[in-house]
N, C-alpha and C positions, 0 to 999 in steps of 0.2 A: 729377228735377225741380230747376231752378234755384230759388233762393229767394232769393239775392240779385247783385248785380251781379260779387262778386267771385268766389261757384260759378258765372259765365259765361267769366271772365279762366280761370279757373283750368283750365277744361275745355277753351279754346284754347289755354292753355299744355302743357300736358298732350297735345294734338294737335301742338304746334311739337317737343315732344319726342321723338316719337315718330315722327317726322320722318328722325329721320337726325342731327340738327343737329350740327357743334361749338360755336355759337354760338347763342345765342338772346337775344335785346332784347325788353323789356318798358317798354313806356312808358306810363303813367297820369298822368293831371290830373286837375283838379277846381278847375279857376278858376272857368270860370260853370258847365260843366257836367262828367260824368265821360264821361271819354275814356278809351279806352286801345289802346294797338298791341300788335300781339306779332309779332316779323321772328324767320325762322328760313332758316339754310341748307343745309335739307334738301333730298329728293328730287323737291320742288317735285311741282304737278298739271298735266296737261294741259287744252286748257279743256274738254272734253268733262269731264274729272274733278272740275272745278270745279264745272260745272252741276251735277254728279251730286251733289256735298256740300252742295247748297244743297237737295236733294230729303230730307225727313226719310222717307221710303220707299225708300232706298235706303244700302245698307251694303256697304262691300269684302270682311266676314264673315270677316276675318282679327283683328279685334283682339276681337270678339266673337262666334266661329264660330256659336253659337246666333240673333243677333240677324237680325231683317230689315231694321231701321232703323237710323238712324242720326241722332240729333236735336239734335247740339253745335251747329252751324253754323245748322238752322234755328232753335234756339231763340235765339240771338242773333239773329239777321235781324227774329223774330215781335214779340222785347223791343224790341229797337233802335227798329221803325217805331212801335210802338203805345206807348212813352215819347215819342214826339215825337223820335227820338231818329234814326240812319242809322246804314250800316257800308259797309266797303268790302272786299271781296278781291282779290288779285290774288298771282299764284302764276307759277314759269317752272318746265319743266319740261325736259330736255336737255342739248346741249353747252353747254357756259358753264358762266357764275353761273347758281344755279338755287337754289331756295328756295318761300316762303311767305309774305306780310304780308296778315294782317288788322287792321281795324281797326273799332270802335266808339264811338259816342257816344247818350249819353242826358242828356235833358230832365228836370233834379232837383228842377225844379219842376211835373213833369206826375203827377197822380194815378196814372199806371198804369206808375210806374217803379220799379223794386224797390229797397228801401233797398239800401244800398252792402255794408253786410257787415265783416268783419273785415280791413280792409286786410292788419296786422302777421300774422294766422293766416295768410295767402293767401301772402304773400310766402314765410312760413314756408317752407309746404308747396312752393311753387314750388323755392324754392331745393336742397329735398330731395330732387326729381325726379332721378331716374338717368338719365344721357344726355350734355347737354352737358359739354364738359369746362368751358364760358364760359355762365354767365347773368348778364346785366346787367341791371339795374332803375334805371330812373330816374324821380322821382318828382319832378311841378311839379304847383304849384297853392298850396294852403293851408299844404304845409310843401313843400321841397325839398330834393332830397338821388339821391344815386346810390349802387348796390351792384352790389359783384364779388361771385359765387360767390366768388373764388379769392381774391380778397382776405380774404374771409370764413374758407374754408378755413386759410388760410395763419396768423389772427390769435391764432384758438382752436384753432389744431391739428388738426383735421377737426370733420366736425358727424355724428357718429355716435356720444358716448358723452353720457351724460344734463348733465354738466356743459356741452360745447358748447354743448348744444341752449337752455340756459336762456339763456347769457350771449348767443346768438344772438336770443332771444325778446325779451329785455329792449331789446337794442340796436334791434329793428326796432320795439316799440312807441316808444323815446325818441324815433329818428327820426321817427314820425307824430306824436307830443306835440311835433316842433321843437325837442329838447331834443338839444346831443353827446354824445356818448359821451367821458368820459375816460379 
């Protein structure tokens, strides 16, 4: 169960990963309302596959061979409408460019919209995700600011020994306080 807006980001992120992607975009706002995208150039859906992700009674039974469902995609769709809120998918699947973008938006002033969540934890974990070799965040609204994995990678040395991880945590709360890093 989602519980807040950024266990729904995190759960399509986490779908873009898994994806295939070298590449993954993560875009959030929060000027009048929270928005966010997530673009990945993976193995893209078909549209029949598409429909089928929008169906919480239907699952590929590959990333959860026990499951019959599959409820990322509708439970953003259920949240998005009933915050007052929409979403959009669109996905290529074939020769070409091929990929994934989703997108959502909610109404932060409607009663039936989940508080927002721990942005700096989300990103955390985002950025932790094995797969792309590229994840970008870029962050408008009440503070602004963009992040490289690789940039990140490259500053602290990797983000796998407990010293990275902190001066990584630290950095992505500063950037939601508005505050730089020096």
């Amino acid at each position: 169960m989602h519980f807040t807006l950024t266990d729904l980001v995190t759960d399509i992120v986490q779908n873009g990963v898994e994806s295939g992607t070298d590449l993954l975009e993560l875009f959030i706002s929060d000027k009048k309302d929270f928005r966010f995208t997530v673009k990945d150039r993976g193995k893209g859906m078909t549209k029949e596959e598409l429909e089928r992700s929008q169906d919480p009674f239907v699952s590929d039974g590959i990333k959860h061979p026990q499951r019959r469902v599959g409820l990322g995609i509708p439970f953003l769709i259920q949240t998005a409408e009933t915050s007052g809120g929409g979403w959009k998918i669109e996905s290529k699947k074939g020769p070409g460019p091929k990929g994934t973008e989703v997108s959502a938006w909610f109404d932060l002033d409607n009663v039936d919209t989940p508080p927002i969540g721990d942005i700096p934890g989300m990103l955390r974990t985002v950025l932790l995700f094995e797969g792309p070799s590229e994840i970008l965040i870029k962050r408008q609204g009440r503070v602004n600011y963009e992040v490289r994995k690789t940039e990140l990678v490259n500053a602290l040395g990797g983000l796998r020994n407990a010293r990275s991880l902190v001066l990584m945590d630290e950095f992505l709360k500063n950037r939601e306080k508005g505050k730089e890093n020096k």
